[in-house]
N, C-alpha and C positions, 0 to 999 in steps of 0.2 A: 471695239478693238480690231474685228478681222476686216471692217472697210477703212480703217486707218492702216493697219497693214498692205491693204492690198491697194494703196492711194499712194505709200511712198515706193510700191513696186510701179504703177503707173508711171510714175514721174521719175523715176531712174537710179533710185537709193534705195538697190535691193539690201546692202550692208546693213540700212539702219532698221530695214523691216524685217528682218533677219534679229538685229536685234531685240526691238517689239516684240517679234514670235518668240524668243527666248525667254522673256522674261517673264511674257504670256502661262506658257509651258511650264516656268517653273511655280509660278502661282499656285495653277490650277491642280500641279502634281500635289502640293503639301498640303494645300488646303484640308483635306479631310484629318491629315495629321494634328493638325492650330485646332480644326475643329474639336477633335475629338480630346487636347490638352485644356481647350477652352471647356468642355465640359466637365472636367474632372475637377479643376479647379471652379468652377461655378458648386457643385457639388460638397466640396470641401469646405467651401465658403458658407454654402448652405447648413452643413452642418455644425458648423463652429458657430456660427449666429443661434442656432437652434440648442446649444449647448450653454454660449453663453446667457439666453434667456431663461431656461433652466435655471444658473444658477443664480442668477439678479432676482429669481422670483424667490428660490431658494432661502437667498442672504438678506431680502427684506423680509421673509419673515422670522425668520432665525434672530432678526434685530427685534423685530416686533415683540416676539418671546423673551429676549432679554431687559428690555426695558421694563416689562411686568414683573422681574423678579427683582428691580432696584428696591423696593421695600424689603424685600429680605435680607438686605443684606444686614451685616452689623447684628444681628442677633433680633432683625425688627420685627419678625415672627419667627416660631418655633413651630415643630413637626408639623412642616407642611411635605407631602407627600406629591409627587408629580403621578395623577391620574386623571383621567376623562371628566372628575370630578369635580376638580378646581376652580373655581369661581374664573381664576384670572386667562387662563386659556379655553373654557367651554363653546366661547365665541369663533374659534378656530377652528374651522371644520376638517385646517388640510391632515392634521392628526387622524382625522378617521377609519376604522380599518387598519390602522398600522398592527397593529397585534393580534388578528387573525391573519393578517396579509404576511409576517412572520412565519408563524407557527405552521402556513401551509406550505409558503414559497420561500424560506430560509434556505432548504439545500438546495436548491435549484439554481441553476443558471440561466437564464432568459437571454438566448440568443436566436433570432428565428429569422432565416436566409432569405423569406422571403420580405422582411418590414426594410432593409438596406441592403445593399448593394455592399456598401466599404464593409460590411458585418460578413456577409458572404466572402466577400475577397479575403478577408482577414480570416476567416473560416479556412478556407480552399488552401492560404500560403500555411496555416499549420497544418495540413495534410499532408501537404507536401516536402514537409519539413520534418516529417516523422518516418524513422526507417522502412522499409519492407519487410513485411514479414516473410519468410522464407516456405515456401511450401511445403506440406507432407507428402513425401514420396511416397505411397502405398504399397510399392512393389517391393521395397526395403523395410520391413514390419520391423520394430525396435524389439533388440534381444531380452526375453522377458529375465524377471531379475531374479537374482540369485537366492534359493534358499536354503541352501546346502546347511548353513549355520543353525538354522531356525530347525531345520529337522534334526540338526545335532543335537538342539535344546531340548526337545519332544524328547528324543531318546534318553539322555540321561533323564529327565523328568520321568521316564518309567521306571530305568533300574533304581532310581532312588525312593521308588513309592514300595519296593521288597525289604529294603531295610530296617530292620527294628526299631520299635520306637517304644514295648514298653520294659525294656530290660538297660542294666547300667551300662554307659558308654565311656570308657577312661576316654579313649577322643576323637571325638567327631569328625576333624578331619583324615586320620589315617584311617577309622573306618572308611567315608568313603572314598577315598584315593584307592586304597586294595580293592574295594568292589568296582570299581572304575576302571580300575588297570587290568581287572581279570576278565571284566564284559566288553570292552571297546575296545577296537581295531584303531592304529593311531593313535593313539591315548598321550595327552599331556596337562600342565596342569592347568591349563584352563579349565579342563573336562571336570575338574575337582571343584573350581572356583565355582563352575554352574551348579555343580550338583550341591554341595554345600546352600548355596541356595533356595535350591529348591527342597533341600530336608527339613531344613531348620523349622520351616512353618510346617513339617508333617510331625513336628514332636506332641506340637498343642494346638490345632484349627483355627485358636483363638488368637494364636502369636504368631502375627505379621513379620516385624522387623527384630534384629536383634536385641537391641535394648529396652524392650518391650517383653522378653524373657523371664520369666520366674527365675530371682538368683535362686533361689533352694532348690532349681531344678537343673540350670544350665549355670556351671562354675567354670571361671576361668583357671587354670593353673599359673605357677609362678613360672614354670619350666617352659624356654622358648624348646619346640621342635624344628623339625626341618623337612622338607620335600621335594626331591627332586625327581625332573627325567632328564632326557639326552641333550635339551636346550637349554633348560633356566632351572632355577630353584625356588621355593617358598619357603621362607621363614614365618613361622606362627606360633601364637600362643595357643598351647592346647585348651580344647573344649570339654566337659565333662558334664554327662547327662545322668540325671538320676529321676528315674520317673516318680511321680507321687503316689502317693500310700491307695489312693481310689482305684489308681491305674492297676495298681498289680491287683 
């Protein structure tokens, strides 16, 4: 091509060798581009042949396996069982292994970057396709968490281990509401809700929840009371404790 170019520069058609080098130029420029689409598609190709073999080897034996159970059908044998056993597939080796090959590589995914290329790629574009995780700033330490509540719990949890447990209680909640209201700063009726719970199982070690209670020893009244402070109120039925005959 460059002594044909340089043969119509001789002879005085620089316009058409001009041309030539143009077209030259552009060849040479893409080339490596066609090359490198010619490979990916040569590669694509390769793998779809490689897949469709797969599955033609697959599907003839899949047939293979089918034809052996046309006797069964219609009821032409009974309790036949599909195991390694089977007279009619023992001859088929591609079965082997499947059921240890299970049981070890069931959770697994088998993907490994370096047996394919298009596995890699497809690897790479879900990387890349998953957000950023945002870094931990260490200079800004997260504010540790609040336990302000939890030591309010602990608290009542001890003034209600002073209150009596083996003498009668007409009712357990204004018992402790008045011992609540006289030892705590703040005091509302949460502070009673907690402490109610945490007495109730100091009457007997053995009774967890409420209805789990000895009625001969924990009675409900007919009489709704009431409790308030400065935000809200409680309506409740009163509780009434009578210890057992062992206890006194």
């Amino acid at each position: 091509m460059d002594n044909l170019i340089n043969h119509y520069r001789q002879d005085g058609n620089e316009s058409f060798a001009i041309a030539i080098q143009y077209k030259l130029t552009a060849i040479t420029s893409y080339y490596k581009d066609i090359r490198e689409l010619s490979d990916r598609l040569l590669a694509y190709l390769y793998n779809f042949s490689e897949e469709r073999r797969y599955f033609m080897a697959i599907e003839q034996r899949f047939n293979e396996l089918m034809e052996t159970f046309v006797a069964f059908r219609h009821g032409g044998r009974k309790h036949i069982y599909l195991t390694p056993d089977v007279e009619d597939i023992a001859a088929m080796r591609c079965f082997d292994g499947l059921g240890a090959h299970k049981q070890s590589f069931s959770a697994r995914f088998d993907r490994n970057p370096d047996k394919s290329v298009l596995q890699f790629k497809h690897y790479y574009e879900q990387i890349q396709q998953q957000p950023l995780k945002p870094k931990l700033d260490i200079i800004h330490a997260p504010t540790p968490p609040n336990n302000e509540l939890q030591k309010r719990k602990n608290q009542i949890m001890q003034l209600t281990m002073y209150l009596p447990t083996a003498v009668n209680i007409d009712d357990i909640h204004d018992l402790i509401d008045a011992h609540l209201r006289q030892s705590l700063d703040d005091f509302s009726l949460l502070d009673t809700l907690y402490g109610l719970e945490f007495f109730l199982p100091l009457l007997n070690k053995s009774w967890v929840f409420l209805p789990l209670l000895n009625k001969s020893c924990v009675r409900q009244s007919r009489q709704r009371q009431r409790l308030e402070d400065d935000n809200y109120y409680l309506d409740y039925i009163s509780l009434q404790y009578k210890p057992p005959k062992s206890q006194k």
